[in-house]
FIKOLZA-1660 file (N, C-alpha, C; in steps of 0.1 Angstrom, whole numbers, plus 5000, padded with zeros to 4 digits):
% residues 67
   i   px   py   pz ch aa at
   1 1651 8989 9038  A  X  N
   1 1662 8986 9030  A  X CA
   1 1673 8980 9038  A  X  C
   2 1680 8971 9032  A  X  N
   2 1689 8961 9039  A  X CA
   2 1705 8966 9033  A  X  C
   3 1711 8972 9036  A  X  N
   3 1721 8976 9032  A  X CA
   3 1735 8970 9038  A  X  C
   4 1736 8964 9048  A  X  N
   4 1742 8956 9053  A  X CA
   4 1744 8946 9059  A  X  C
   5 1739 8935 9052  A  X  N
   5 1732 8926 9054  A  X CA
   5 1745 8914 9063  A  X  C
   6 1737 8904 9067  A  X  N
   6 1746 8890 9073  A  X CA
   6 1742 8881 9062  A  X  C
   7 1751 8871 9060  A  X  N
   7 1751 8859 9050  A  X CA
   7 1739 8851 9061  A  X  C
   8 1732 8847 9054  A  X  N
   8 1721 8841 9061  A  X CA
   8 1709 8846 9064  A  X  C
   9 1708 8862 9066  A  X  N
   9 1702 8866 9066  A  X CA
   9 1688 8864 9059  A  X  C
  10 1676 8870 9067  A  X  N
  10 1662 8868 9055  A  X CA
  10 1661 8882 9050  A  X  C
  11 1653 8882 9038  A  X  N
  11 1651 8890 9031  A  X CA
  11 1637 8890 9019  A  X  C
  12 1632 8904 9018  A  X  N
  12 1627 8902 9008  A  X CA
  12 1626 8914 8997  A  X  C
  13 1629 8908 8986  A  X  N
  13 1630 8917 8970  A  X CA
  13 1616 8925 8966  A  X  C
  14 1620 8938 8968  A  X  N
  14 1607 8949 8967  A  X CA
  14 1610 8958 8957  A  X  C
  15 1599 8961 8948  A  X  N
  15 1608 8971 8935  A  X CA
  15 1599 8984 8936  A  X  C
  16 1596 8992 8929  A  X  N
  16 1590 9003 8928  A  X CA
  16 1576 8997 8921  A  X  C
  17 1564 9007 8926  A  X  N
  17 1552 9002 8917  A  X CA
  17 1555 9002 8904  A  X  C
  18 1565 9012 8896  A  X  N
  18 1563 9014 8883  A  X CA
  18 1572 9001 8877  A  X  C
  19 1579 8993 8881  A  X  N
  19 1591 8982 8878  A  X CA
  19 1582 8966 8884  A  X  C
  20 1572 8969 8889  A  X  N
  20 1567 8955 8899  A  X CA
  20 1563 8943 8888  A  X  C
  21 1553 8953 8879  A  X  N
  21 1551 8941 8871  A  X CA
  21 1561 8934 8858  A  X  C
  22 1570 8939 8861  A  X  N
  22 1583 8936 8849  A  X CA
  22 1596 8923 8856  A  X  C
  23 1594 8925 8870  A  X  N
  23 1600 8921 8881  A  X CA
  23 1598 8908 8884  A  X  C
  24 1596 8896 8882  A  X  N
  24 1595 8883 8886  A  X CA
  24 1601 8880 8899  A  X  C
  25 1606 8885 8905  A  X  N
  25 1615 8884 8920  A  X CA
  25 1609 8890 8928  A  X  C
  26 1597 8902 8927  A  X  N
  26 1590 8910 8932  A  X CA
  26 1583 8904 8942  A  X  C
  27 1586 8905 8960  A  X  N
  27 1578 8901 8967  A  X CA
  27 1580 8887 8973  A  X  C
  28 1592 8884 8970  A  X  N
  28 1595 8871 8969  A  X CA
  28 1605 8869 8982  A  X  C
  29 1607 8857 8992  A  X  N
  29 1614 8859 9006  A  X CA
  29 1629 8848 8998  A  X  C
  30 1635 8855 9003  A  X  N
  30 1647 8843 9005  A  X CA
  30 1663 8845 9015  A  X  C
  31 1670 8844 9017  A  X  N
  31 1680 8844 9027  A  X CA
  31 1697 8850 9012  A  X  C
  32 1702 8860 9022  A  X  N
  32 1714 8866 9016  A  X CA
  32 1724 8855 9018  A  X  C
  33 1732 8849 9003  A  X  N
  33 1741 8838 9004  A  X CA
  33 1756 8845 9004  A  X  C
  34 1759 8859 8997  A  X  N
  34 1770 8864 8999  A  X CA
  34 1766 8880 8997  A  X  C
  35 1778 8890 9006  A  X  N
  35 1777 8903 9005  A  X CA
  35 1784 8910 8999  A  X  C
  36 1780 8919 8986  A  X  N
  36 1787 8930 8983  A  X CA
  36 1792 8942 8993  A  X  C
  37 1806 8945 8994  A  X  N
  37 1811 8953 9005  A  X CA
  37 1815 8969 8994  A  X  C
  38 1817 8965 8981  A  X  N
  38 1826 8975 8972  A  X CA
  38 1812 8982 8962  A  X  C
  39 1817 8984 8949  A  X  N
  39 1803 8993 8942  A  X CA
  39 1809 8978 8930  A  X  C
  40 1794 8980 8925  A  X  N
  40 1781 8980 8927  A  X CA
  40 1777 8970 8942  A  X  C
  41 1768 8974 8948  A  X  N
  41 1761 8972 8960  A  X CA
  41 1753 8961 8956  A  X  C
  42 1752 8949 8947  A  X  N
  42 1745 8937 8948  A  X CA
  42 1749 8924 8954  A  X  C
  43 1737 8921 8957  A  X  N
  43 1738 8912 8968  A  X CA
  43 1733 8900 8964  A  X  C
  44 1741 8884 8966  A  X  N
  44 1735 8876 8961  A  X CA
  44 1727 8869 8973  A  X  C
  45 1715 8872 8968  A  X  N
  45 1703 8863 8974  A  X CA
  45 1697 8847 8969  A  X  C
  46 1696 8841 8977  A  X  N
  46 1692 8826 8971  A  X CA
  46 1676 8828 8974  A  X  C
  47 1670 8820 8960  A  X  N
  47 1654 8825 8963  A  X CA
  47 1651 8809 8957  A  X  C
  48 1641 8802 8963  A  X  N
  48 1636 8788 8955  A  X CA
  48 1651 8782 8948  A  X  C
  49 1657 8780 8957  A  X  N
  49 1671 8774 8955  A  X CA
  49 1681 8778 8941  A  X  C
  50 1676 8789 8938  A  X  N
  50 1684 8797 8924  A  X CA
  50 1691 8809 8933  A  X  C
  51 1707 8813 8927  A  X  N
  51 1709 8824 8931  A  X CA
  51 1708 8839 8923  A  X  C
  52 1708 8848 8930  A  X  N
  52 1699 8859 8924  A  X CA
  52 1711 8874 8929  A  X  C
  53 1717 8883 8920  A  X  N
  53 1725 8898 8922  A  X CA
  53 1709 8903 8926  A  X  C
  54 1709 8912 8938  A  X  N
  54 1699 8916 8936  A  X CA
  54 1702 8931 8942  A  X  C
  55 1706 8943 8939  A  X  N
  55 1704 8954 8948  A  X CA
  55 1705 8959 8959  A  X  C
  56 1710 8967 8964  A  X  N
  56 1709 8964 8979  A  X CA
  56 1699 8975 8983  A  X  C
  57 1693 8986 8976  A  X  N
  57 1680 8991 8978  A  X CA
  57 1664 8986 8972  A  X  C
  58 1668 8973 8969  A  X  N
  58 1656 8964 8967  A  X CA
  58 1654 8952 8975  A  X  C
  59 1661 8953 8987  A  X  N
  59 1659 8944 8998  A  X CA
  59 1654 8945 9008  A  X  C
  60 1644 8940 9017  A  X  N
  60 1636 8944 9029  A  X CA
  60 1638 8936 9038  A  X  C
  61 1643 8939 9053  A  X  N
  61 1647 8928 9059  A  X CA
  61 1632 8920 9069  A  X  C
  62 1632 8910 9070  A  X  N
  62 1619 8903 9070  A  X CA
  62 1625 8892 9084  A  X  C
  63 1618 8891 9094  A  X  N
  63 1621 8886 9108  A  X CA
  63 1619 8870 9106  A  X  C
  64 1612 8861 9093  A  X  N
  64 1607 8850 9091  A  X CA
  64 1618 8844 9078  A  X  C
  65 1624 8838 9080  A  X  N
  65 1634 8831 9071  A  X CA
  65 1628 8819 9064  A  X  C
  66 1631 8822 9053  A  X  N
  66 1627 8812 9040  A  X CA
  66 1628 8796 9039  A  X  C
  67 1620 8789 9045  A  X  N
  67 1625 8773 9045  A  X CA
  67 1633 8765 9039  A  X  C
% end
């Protein structure tokens, strides 16, 4: 879980088995464009050049950055 992430950072969106197939974002790599610091804890992630609120316990931090 990525809870405090850097702008730039890579990332990837993981949900629970019971939520995966409902989830379109599921599994998917992209880079953190800005950080939530206050509540709610979402984080906007850029994925395939769309921006995405995504959770900050549905993020996995991933050593390979999204092209």
């Amino acid at each position: 879980m990525v809870s405090n992430p850097k702008p730039g950072a890579a990332c990837k969106v993981w949900y629970c088995t019971t939520l995966r197939d409902y989830m379109p974002l599921h599994g998917k790599i992209g880079k953190v464009v800005r950080v939530s610091r206050g509540k709610p804890r979402n984080h906007v992630v850029e994925i395939d050049g769309e921006e995405y609120a995504v959770p900050y316990g549905n993020l996995i931090e991933v050593e390979e950055a999204p092209k």
